[in-house]
MARGU-885712 format. One record per residue: residue number from 1; residue in three letters; x, y, z of N, C-alpha, C in turn. Coordinates in steps of 0.001 Angstrom, whole numbers. Layout:
N
R     n   res    n_east   n_north      n_up   ca_east   ca_north     ca_up    c_east   c_north      c_up
R   NUM   ala         X         Y         Z         X          Y         Z         X         Y         Z
...
END
This chain:
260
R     n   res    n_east   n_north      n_up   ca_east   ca_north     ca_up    c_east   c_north      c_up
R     1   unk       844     -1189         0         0          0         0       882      1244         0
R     2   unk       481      2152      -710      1273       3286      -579       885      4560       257
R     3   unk      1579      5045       986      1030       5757      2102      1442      7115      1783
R     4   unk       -13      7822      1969       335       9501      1268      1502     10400      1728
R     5   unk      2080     11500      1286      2919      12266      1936      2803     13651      1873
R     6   unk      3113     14497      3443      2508      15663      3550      2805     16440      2025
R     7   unk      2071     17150      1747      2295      18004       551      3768     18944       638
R     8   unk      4479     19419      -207      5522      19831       233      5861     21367       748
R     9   unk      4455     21867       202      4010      23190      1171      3939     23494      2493
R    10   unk      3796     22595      2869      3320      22510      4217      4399     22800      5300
R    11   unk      4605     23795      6081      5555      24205      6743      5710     23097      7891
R    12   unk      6860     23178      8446      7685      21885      9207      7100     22364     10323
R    13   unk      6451     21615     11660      6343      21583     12800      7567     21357     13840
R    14   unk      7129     21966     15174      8223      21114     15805      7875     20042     16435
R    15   unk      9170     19158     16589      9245      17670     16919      8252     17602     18320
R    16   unk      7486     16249     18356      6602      16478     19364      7015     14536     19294
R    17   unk      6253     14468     20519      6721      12739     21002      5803     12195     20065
R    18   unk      6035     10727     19074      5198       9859     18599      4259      9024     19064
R    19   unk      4341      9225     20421      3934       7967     21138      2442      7710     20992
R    20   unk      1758      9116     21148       182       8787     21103       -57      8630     19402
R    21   unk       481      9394     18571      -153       8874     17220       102      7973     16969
R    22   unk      1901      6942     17263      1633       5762     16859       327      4600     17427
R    23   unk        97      4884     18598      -515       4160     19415     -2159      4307     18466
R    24   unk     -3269      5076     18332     -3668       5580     17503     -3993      4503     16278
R    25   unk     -2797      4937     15136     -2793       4113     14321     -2569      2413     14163
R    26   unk     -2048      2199     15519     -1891        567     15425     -3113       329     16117
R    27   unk     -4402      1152     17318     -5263        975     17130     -6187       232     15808
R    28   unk     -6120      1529     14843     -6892       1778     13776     -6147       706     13098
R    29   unk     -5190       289     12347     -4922       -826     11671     -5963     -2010     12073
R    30   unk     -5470     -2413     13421     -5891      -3423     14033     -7425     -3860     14071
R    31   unk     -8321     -2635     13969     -9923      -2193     13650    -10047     -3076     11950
R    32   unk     -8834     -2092     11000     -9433      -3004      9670     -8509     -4187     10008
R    33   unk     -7676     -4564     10311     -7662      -6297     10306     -8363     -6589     10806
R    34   unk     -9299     -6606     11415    -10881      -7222     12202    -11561     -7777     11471
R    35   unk    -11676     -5993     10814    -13308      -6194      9319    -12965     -6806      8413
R    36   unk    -11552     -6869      8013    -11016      -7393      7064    -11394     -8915      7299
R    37   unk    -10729     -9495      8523    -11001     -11253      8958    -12777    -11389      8830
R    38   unk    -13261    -10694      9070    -14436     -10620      8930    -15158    -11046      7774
R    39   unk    -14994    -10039      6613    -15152     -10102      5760    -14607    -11138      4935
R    40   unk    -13702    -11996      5100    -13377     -12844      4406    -13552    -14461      4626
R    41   unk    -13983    -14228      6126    -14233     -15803      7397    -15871    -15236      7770
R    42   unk    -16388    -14746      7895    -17480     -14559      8258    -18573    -15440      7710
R    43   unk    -19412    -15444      8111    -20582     -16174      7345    -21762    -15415      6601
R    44   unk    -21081    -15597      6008    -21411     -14350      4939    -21950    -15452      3197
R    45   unk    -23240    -14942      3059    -23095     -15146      1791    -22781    -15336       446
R    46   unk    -22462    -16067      -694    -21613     -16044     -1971    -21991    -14950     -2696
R    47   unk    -21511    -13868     -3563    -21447     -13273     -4576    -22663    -13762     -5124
R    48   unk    -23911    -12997     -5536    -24809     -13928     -6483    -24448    -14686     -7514
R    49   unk    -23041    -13861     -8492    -22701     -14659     -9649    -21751    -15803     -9714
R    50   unk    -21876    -15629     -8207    -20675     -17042     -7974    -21159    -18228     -8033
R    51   unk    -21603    -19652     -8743    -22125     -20511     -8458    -21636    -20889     -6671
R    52   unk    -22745    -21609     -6293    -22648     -22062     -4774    -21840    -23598     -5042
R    53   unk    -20747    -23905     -4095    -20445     -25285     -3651    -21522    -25929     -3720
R    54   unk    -21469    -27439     -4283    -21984     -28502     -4182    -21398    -29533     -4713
R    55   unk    -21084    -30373     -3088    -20374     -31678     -3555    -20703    -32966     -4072
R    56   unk    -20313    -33242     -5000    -20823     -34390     -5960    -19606    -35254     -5878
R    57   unk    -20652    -36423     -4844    -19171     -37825     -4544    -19232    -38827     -6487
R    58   unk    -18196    -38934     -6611    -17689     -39331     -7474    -18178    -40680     -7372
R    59   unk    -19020    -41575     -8023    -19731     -42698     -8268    -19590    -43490     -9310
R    60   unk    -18418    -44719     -9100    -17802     -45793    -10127    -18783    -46674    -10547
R    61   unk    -19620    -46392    -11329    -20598     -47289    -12079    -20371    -47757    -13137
R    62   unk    -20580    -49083    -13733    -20265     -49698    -14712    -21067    -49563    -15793
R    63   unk    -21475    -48974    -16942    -22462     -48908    -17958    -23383    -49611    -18288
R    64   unk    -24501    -48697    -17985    -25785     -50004    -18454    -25888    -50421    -16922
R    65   unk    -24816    -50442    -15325    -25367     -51547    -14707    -26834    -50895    -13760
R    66   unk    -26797    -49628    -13639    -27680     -48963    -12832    -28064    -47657    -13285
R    67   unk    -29271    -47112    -12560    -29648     -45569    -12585    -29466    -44945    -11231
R    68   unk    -29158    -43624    -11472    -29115     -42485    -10660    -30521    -42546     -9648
R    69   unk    -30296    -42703     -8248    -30961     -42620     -7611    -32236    -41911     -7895
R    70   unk    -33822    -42465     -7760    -34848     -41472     -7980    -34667    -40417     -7254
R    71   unk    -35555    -39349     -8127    -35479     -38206     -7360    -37087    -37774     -7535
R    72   unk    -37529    -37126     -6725    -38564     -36960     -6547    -39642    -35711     -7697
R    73   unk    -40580    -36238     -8307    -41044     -35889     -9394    -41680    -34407     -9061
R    74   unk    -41241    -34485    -10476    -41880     -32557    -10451    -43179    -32252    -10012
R    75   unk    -43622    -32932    -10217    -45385     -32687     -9716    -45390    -32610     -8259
R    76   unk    -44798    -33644     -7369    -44805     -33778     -6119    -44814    -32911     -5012
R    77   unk    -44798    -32819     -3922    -44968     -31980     -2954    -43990    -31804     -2383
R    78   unk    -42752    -30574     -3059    -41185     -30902     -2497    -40880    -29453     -2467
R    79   unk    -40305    -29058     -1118    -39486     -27805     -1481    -38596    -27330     -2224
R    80   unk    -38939    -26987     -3623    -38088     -26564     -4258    -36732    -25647     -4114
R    81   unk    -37581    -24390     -3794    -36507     -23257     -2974    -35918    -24041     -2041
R    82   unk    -35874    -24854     -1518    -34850     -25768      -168    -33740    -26298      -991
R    83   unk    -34271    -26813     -2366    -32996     -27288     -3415    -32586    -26016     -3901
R    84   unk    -32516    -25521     -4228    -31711     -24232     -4807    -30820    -23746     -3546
R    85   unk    -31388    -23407     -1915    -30512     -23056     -1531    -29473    -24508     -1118
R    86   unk    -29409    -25963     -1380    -28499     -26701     -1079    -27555    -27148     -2084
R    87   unk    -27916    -26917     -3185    -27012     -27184     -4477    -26899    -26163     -5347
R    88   unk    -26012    -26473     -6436    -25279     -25459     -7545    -26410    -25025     -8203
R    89   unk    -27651    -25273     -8197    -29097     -24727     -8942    -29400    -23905     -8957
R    90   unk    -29190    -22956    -10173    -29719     -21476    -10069    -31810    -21714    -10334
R    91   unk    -32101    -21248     -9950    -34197     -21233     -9650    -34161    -21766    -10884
R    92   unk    -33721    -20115    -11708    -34592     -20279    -12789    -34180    -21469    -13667
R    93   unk    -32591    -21834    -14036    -32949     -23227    -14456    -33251    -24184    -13853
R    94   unk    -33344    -25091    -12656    -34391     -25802    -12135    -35758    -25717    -12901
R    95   unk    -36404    -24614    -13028    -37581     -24502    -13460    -37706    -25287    -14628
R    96   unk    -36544    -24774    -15460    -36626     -25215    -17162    -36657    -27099    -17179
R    97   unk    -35777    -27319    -16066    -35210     -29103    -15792    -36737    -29569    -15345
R    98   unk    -37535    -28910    -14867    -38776     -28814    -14304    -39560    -29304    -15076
R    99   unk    -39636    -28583    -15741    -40698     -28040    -16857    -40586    -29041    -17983
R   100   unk    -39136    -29390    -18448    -38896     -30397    -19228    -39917    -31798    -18880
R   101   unk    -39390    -32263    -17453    -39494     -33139    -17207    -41238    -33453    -17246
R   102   unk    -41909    -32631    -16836    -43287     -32981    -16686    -43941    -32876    -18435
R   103   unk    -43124    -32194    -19333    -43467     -32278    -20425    -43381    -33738    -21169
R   104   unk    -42289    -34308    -20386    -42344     -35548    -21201    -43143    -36685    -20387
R   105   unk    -43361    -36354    -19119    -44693     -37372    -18599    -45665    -37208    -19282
R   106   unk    -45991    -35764    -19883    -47585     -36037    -20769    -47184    -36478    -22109
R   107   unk    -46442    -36283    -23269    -45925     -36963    -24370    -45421    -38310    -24470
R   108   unk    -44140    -38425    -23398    -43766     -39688    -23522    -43392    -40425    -22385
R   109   unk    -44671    -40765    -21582    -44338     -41454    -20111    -43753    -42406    -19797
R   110   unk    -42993    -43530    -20907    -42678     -44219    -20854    -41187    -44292    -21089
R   111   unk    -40724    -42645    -21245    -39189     -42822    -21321    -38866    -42421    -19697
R   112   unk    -39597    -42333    -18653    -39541     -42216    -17224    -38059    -41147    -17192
R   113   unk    -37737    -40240    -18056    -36967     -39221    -17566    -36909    -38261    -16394
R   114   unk    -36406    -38716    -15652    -35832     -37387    -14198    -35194    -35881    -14765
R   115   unk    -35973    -34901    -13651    -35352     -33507    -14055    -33578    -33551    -13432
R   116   unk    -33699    -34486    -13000    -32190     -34856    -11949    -31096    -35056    -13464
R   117   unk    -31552    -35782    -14593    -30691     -36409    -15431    -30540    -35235    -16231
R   118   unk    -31114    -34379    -16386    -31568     -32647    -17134    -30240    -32196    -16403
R   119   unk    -30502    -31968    -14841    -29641     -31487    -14360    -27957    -31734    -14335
R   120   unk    -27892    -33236    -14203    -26851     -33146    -14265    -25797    -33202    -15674
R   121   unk    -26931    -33240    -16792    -25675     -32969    -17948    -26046    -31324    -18112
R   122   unk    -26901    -31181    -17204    -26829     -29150    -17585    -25105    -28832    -16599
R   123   unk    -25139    -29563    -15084    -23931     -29585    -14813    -22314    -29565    -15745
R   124   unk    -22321    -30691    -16166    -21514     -31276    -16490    -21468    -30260    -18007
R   125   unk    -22288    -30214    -18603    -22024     -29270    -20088    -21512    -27811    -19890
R   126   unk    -22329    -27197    -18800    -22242     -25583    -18556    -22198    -25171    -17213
R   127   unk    -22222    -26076    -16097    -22456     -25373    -15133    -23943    -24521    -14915
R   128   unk    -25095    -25299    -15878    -26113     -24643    -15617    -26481    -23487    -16317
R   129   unk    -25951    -23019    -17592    -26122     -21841    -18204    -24970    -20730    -17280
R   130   unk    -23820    -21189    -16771    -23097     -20068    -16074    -21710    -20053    -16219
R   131   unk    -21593    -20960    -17162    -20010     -21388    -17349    -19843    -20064    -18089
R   132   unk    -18155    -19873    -17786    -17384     -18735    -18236    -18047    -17181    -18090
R   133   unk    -18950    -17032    -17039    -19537     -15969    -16383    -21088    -15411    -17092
R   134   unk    -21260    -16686    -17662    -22491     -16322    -18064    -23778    -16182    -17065
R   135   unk    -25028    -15831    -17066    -26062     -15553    -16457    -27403    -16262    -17036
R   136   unk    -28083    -16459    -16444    -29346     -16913    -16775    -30542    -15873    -16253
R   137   unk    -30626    -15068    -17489    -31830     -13849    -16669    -33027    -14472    -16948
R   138   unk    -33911    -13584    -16491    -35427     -14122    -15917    -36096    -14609    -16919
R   139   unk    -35522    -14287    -18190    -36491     -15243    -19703    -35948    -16376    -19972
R   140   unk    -35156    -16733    -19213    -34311     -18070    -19633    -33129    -17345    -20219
R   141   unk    -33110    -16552    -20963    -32040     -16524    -22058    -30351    -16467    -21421
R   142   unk    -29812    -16989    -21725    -27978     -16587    -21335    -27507    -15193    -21712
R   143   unk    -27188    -14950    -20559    -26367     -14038    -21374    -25029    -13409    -20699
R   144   unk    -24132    -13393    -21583    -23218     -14113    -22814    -24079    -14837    -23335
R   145   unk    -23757    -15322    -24436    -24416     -16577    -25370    -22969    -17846    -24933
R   146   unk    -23756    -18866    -24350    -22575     -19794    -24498    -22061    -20595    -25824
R   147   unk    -21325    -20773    -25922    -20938     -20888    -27150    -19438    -21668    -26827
R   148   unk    -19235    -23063    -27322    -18225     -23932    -27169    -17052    -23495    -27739
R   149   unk    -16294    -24791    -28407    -14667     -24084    -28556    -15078    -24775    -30059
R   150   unk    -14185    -24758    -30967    -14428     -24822    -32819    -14025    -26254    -32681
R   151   unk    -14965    -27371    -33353    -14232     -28645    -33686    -13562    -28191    -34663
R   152   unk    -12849    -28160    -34531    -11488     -28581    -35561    -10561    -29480    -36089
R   153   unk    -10761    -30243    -34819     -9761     -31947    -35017     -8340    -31227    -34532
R   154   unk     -8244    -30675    -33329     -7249     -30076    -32451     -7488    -31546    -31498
R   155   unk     -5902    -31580    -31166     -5823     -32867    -30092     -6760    -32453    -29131
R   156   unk     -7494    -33963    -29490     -8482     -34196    -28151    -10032    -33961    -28662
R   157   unk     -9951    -33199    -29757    -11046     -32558    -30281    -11680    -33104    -31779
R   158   unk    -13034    -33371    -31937    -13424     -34010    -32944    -13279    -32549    -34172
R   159   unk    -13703    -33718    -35503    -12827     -32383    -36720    -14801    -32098    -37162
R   160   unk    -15451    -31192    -36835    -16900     -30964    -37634    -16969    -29994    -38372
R   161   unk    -16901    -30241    -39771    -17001     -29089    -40349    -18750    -28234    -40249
R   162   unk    -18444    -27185    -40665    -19495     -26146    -40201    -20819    -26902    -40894
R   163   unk    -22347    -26782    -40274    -23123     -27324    -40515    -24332    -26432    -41154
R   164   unk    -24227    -24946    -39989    -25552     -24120    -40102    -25347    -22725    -40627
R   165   unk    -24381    -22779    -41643    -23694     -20917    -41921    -23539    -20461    -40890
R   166   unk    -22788    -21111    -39637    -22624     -20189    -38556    -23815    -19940    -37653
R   167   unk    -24969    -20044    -38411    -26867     -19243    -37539    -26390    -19329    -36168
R   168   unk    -26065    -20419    -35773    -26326     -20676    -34060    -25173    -20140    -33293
R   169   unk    -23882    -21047    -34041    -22458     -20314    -33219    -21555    -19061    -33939
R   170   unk    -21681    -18836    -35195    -21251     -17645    -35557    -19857    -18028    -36113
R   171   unk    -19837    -19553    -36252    -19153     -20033    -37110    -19129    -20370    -38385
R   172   unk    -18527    -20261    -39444    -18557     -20242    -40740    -17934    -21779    -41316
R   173   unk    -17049    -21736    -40297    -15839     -22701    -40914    -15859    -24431    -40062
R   174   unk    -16210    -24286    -38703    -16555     -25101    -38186    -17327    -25325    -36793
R   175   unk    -17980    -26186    -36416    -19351     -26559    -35767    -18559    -26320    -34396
R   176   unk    -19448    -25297    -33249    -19382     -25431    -32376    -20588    -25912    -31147
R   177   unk    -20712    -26513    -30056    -21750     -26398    -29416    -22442    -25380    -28272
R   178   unk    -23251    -25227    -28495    -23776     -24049    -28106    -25055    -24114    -27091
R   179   unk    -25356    -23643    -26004    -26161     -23265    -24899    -26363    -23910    -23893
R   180   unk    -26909    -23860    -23002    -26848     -24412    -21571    -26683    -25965    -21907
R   181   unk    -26917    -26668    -22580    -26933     -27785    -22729    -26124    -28533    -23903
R   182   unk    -25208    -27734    -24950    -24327     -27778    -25640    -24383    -28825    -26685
R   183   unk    -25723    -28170    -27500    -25906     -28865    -28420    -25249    -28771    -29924
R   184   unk    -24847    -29732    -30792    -24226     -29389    -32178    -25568    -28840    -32867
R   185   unk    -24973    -27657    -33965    -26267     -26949    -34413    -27068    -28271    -35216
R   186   unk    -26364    -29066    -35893    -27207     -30287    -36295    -28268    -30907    -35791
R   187   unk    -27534    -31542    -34691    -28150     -31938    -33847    -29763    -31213    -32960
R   188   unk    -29408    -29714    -32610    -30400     -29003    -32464    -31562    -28908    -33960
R   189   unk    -31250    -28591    -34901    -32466     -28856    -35680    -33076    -29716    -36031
R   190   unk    -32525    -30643    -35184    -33364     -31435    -35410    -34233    -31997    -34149
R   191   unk    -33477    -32042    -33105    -34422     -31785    -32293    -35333    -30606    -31018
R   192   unk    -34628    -29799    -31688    -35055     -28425    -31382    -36779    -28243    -30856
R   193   unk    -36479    -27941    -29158    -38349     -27526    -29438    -38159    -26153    -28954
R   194   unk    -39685    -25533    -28652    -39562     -24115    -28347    -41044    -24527    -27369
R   195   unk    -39978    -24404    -25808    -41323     -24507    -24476    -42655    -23490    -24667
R   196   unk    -42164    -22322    -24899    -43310     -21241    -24760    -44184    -21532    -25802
R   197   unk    -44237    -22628    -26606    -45068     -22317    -27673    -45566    -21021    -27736
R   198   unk    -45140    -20679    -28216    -45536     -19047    -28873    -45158    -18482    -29718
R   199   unk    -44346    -19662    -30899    -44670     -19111    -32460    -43181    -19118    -32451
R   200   unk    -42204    -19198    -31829    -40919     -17944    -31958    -40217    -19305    -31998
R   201   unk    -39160    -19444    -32813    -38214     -19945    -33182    -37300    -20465    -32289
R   202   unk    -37052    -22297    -31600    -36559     -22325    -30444    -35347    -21797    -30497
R   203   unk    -34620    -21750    -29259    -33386     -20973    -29272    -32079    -21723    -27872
R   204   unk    -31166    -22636    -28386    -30528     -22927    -27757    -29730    -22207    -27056
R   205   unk    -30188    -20752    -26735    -29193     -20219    -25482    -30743    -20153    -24754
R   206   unk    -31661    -20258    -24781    -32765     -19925    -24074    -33279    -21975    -22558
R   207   unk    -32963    -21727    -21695    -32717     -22629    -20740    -34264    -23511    -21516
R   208   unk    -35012    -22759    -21362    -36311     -23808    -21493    -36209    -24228    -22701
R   209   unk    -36498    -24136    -23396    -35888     -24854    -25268    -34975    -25509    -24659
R   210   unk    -33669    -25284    -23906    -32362     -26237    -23974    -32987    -27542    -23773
R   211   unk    -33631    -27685    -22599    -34231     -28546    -21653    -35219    -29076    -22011
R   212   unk    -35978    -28712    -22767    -37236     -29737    -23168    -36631    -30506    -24743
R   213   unk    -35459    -29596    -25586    -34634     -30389    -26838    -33973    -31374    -26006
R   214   unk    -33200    -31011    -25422    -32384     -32792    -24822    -33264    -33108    -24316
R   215   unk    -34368    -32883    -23330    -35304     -34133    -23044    -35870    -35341    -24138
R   216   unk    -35949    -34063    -25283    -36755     -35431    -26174    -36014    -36212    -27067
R   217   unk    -34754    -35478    -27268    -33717     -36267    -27694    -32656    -37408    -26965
R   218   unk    -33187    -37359    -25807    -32663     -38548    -24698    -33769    -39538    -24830
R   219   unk    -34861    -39203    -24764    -35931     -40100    -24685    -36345    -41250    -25961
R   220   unk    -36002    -39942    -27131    -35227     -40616    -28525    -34071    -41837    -28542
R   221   unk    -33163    -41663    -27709    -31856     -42539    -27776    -32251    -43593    -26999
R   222   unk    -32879    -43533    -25731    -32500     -44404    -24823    -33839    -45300    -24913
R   223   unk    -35044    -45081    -25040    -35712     -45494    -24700    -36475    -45593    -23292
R   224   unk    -36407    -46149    -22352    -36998     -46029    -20940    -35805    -46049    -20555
R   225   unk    -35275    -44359    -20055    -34647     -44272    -18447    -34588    -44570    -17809
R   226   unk    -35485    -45425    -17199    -35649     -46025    -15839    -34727    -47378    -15577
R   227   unk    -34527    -47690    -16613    -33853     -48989    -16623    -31893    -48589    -17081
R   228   unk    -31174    -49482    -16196    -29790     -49200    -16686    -29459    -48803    -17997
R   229   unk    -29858    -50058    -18495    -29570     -49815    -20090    -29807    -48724    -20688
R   230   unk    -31334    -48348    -20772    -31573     -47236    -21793    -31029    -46246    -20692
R   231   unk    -31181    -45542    -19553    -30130     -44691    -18855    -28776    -44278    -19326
R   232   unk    -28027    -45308    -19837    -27013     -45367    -20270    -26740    -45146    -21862
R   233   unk    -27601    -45913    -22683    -27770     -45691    -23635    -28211    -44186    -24599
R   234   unk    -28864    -43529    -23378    -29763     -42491    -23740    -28066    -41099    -23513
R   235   unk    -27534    -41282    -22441    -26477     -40581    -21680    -25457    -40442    -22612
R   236   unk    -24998    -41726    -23470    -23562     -42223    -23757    -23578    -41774    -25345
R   237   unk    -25270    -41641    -25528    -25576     -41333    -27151    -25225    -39617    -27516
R   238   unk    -25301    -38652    -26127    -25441     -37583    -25838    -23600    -36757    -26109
R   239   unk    -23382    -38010    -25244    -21460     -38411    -25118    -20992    -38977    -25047
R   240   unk    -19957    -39991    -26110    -19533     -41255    -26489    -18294    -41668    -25073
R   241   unk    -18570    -41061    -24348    -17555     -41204    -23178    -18008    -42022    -21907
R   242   unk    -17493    -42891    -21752    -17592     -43247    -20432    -17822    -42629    -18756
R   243   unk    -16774    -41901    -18574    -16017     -40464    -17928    -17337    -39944    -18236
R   244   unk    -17643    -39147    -19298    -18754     -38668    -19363    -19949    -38806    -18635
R   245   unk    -20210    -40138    -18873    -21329     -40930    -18079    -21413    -40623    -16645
R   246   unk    -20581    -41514    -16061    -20290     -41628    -15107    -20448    -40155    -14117
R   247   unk    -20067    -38681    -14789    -20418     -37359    -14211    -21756    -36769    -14182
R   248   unk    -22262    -37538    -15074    -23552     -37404    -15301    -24139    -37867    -14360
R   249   unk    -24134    -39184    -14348    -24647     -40223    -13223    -24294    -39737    -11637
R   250   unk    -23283    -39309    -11247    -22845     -38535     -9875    -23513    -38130     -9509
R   251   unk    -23782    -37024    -10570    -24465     -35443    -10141    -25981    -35645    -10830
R   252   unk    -26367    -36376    -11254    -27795     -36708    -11206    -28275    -37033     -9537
R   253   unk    -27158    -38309     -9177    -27401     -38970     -8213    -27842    -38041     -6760
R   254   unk    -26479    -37254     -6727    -26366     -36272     -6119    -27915    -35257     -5849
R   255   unk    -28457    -34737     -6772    -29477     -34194     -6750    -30660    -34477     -6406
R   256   unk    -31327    -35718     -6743    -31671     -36626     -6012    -31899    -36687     -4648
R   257   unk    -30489    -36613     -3737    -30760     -36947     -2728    -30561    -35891     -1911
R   258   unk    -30417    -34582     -2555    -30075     -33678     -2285    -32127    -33255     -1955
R   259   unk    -32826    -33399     -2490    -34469     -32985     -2391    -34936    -34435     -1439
R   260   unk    -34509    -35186     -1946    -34731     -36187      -877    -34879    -36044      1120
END
């Protein structure tokens, strides 16, 4: 810290004892190291834009052999707001994982999809619409627009050449994935819905579209959720990864028992 100095106008005093001003100031220091410990150990609330801690135990499951603990259905009689303040769940997407989920009990009840399995590849893809400081304001929409890294066929990275003139990621040259749920623009048109029915063109940075398109495109792959297999099948079709799975499956699990 740099500590001011009398101006050089200022005519010289005579010498007087230090004793009470130092005393004084090591007071006053000692005041902000207080507020300071305070402020940093206190129990004190997160930053709103900070996602909140939530620990997700790491769960060695073998493919196909099991599902993510039930979690208790959207319809049900559950404190919601009690899950938001215990896990990484911002409201408003919950709502969308919500909303998904009861959409596909009236269409397709037989793919028994959990808002838990919503959740945790919204985890695992974006952090929920918040990765790299994005926000989820009150229409759903992101903002930033999330928007992935360029397949290119960079180590580690699949090679996709561009699919949609760019429309979705603003790529020309090659396919990126894009919105809370990080879909290839391909892939989104085709299974693209738009929750609000209300005419308007779905929109993969918008949480509710994210969430009701992978719902029905899981329900597409796997068949009945409920069972290991299609669980797995439905998950692994999403992301050819094992690893993948398996984070999915955690933090599904996790959530779960987190409303539980």
């Amino acid at each position: 810290m740099l500590i001011p100095q009398p101006p050089p106008t200022r005519p010289r005093r005579p010498f007087r004892s230090a004793g009470p001003i130092l005393l004084v100031c090591a007071l006053f220091a000692g005041l902000i190291g207080v507020v300071a410990w305070l402020g940093s150990n206190g129990d004190q609330d997160p930053p709103a834009s900070r996602p909140k801690r939530f620990d997700v135990p790491a769960l060695d499951v073998a493919p196909g052999a099991a599902v993510p603990s039930p979690a208790a259905a959207a319809t049900a009689d559950v404190s919601w707001a009690r899950l938001v303040e215990r896990t990484d769940l911002p409201e408003r997407t919950l709502r969308a994982y919500l909303a998904a989920e009861t959409a596909m009990l009236d269409s397709a009840p037989a793919c028994r999809l959990s808002w838990a399995t919503l959740a945790g590849i919204g985890r695992v893809e974006s952090r929920h619409g918040r990765i790299n400081g994005a926000q989820v304001e009150s229409d759903g929409m992101l903002r930033p627009p999330v928007i992935g890294i360029a397949l290119d066929g960079s180590p580690g990275v699949r090679a996709i050449k561009d699919t949609d003139g760019g429309r979705l990621d603003g790529d020309q040259q090659w396919d990126r994935a894009v919105g809370a749920m990080q879909f290839l623009p391909k892939t989104w048109s085709r299974w693209a819905a738009r929750a609000s029915n209300d005419g308007a063109a779905p929109d993969p940075q918008n949480v509710d579209d994210a969430a009701l398109s992978a719902a029905r495109y899981l329900c597409s792959a796997g068949g009945d959720l409920g069972t290991g297999e299609g669980w797995w099948q439905a998950v692994l079709t999403y992301n050819q990864s094992a690893a993948y799975g398996r984070s999915v499956f955690s933090a599904a699990d996790a959530y779960a028992h987190a409303v539980s």
